[in-house]
N, C-alpha and C positions, 0 to 999 in steps of 0.2 A: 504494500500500500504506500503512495508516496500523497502526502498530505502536507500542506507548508507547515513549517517550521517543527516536523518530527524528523527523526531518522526511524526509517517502517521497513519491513518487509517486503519485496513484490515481487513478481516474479522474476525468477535471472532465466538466462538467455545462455551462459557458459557456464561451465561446470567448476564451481567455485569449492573453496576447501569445504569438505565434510564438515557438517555442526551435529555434532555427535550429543543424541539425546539418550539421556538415561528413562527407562522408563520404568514409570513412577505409579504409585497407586493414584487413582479417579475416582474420585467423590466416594471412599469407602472400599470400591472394589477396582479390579484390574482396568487396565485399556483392554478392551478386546478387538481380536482382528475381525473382522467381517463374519467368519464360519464359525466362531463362536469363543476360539481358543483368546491365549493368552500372545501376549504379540513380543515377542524379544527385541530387545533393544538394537536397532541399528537392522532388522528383521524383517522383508516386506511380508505381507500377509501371504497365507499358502489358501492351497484349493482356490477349485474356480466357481462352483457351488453355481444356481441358476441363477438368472438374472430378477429384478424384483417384478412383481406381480404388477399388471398394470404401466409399467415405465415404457415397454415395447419399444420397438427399434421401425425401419422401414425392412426393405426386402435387404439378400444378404450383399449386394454391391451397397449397401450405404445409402444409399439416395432412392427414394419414392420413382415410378416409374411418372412420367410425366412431372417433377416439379414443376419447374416454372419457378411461375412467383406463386402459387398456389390456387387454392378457391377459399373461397370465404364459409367457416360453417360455423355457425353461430358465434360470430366473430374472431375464430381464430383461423388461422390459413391449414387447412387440412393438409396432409402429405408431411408436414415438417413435424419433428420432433418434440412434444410439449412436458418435459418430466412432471410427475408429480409431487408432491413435498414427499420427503422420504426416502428420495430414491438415491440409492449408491452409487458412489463415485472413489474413482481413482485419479491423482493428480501426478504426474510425471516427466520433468521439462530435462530430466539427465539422465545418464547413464541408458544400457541397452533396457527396454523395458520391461519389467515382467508381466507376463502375461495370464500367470493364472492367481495376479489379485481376483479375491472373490468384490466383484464391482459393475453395477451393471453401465455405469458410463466410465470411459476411459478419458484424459483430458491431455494428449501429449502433443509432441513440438511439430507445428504443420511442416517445417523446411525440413526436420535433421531427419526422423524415423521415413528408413523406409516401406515401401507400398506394401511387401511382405509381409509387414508387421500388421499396418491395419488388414488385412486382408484377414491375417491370423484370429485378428480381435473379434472381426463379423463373423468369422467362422463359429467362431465359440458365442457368437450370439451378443455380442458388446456392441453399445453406443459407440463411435469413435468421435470426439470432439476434437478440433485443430488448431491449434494455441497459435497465434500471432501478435506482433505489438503495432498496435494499430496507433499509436501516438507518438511513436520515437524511431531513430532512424538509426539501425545499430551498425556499425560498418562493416561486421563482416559475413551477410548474409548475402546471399546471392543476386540478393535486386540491388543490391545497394548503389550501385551504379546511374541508377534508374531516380536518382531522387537529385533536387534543382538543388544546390547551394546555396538558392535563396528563401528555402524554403526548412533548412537546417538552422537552427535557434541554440541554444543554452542547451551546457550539457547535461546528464544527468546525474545528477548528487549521488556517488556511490557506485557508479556503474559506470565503469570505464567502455570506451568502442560506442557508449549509445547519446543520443543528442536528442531532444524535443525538437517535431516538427510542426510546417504550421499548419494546421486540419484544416483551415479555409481553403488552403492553395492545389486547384485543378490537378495537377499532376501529382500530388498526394494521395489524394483520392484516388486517381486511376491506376496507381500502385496496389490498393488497398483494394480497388476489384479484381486485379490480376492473381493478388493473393488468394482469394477468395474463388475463381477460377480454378486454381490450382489446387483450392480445397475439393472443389468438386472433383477433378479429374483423380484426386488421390482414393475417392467416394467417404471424403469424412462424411460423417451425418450432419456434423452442425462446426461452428470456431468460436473461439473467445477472443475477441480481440484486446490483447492490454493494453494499458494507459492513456484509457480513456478520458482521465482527467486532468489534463495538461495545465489546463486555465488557471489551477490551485497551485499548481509548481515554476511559477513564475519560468516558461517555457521560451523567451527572447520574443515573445510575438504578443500583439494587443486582443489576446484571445478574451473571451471574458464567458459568462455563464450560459449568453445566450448562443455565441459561435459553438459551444463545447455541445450542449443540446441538440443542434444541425445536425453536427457532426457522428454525434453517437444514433440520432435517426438517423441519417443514411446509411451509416453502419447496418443497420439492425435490416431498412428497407433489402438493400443491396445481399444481404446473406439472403433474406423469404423470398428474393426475386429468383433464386436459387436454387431453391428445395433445401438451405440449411437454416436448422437451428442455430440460432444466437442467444450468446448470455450477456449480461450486464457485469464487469467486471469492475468492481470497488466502485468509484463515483457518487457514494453515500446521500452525498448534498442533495442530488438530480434524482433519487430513485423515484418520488412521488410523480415525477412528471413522467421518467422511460419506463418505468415497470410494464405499461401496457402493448410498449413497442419491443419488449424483449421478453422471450420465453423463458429465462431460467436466470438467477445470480450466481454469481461466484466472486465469493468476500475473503479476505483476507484480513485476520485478527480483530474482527468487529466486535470481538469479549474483550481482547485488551485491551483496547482503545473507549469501550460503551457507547459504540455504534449501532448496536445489531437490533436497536429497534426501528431503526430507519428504512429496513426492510421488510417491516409488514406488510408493506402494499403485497409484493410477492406471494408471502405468507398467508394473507387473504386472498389473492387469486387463487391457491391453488396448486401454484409454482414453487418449483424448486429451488431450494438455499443452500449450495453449496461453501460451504463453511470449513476454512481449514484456519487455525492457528501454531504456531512457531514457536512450542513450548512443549516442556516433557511431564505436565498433565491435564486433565481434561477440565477445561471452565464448565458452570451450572449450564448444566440441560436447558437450548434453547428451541423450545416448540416450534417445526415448522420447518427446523434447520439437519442437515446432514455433514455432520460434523467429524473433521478429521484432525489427526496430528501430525505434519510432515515436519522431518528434515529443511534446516532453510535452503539447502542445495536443492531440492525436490526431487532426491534420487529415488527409488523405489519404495523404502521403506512410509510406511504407512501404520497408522492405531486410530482405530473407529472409536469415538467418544460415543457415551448414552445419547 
């Protein structure tokens, strides 16, 4: 989460030193992994156990036959992905991924994993979600060539190779559908686009609350036009207004910081809260939320909170 004046958590992009957690008793009883056990320290979870009830996936290429942009069924776009609250997840931006976390959405790196791998995930009947940073311009990703210098702002606080860019600027955006293209062709189900919230982190550019709201709609438009799923990633301030433009959250440390009620709108939709904190034990049970404990690297290891 990058938020002004903290130093937080977000997602990395390169595989930074191990933050090695001890794991600790939760609220009276264990972390447990997904299948029920006890989860060792530093340990991703085993078994791949079924997927939850209700969360369902499209067919097994990943993508609804005919997406598009969808159809309209009682207001949500049919074909795309809509998790319910509850539903299991796995987060993985490092290392080779494992594949038999018991989780019925998976959430890893759209550029690095290759097609093999999602290919592996739908086999076994997994969501495949495709993680990209839709708000900074990291240099050594494969587009990176593709982005205007005038359009590369302030760096980012903590993260060496990445720079805030500006969300207004045309060829921005045209990068961010091509990414998004390439999520289809890999047949993610759906992407997360990060740092969504530039405007807060003083980004070199006159972005302000309302540019950031444009921007995180055509995000969301641009994946349904698609056949994918989109989540809302951190942006806390904004969720009362996008909650209806995006099918699922994914928050990061909203317990440590006493955010996580800014996500009810979600919670009263219906919608999925995905919930991971950076810490080796589990905060009070938050209804609505699917709650994890990762590693700050976000290598495999993983402990399912109550």
């Amino acid at each position: 989460m990058l938020l002004p004046l903290r130093a937080a958590p977000r997602y990395p992009t390169t595989l930074l030193a191990t933050c090695a957690l001890a794991l600790l008793a939760c609220g009276g009883g264990q972390v447990s992994t997904q299948d029920g056990g006890s989860a060792g320290a530093g340990s991703p979870d085993s078994g791949v156990g079924a997927p939850d009830a209700g969360a369902g996936r499209p067919d097994a290429g990943g993508l609804p036959p005919d997406a598009g942009a969808g159809s309209l069924d009682g207001g949500v776009l049919a074909g795309i992905w809509h998790p319910p609250t509850g539903t299991t997840f796995q987060l993985q931006l490092t290392g080779t991924i494992d594949t038999t976390v018991s989780a019925t959405m998976y959430d890893i790196d759209l550029f690095d994993v290759p097609q093999s791998t999602l290919d592996g995930l739908h086999t076994k009947g997994r969501i495949v979600i495709c993680y990209f940073s839709a708000g900074t311009y990291e240099n050594w990703r494969s587009d990176a060539s593709s982005f205007p210098s005038s359009a590369i702002g302030n760096p980012v606080a903590g993260w060496a190779g990445e720079w805030w860019v500006d969300t207004r600027n045309s060829t921005v955006r045209s990068i961010m559908k091509a990414r998004m293209d390439l999520a289809v062709q890999k047949k993610c189900d759906g992407v997360d686009p990060d740092n969504v919230d530039g405007y807060t982190n003083g980004p070199g550019f006159p972005l302000t609350a309302t540019t950031q709201l444009d921007y995180n709609r055509f995000l969301a438009a641009e994946a349904h036009a698609r056949g994918l799923s989109v989540g809302l990633k951190n942006d806390v301030g904004q969720v009362t207004d996008l909650a209806s433009s995006f099918d699922w959250a994914l928050n990061e440390e909203c317990s440590k910081y006493s955010e996580c009620a800014t996500l009810q709108p979600f919670v009263q939709a219906a919608k999925a809260v995905f919930h991971v904190e950076y810490t080796s034990t589990c905060p009070a049970p938050i209804s609505g939320h699917s709650l994890i404990l990762k590693n700050l690297n976000l290598d495999a290891w993983r402990a399912v909170c109550p």
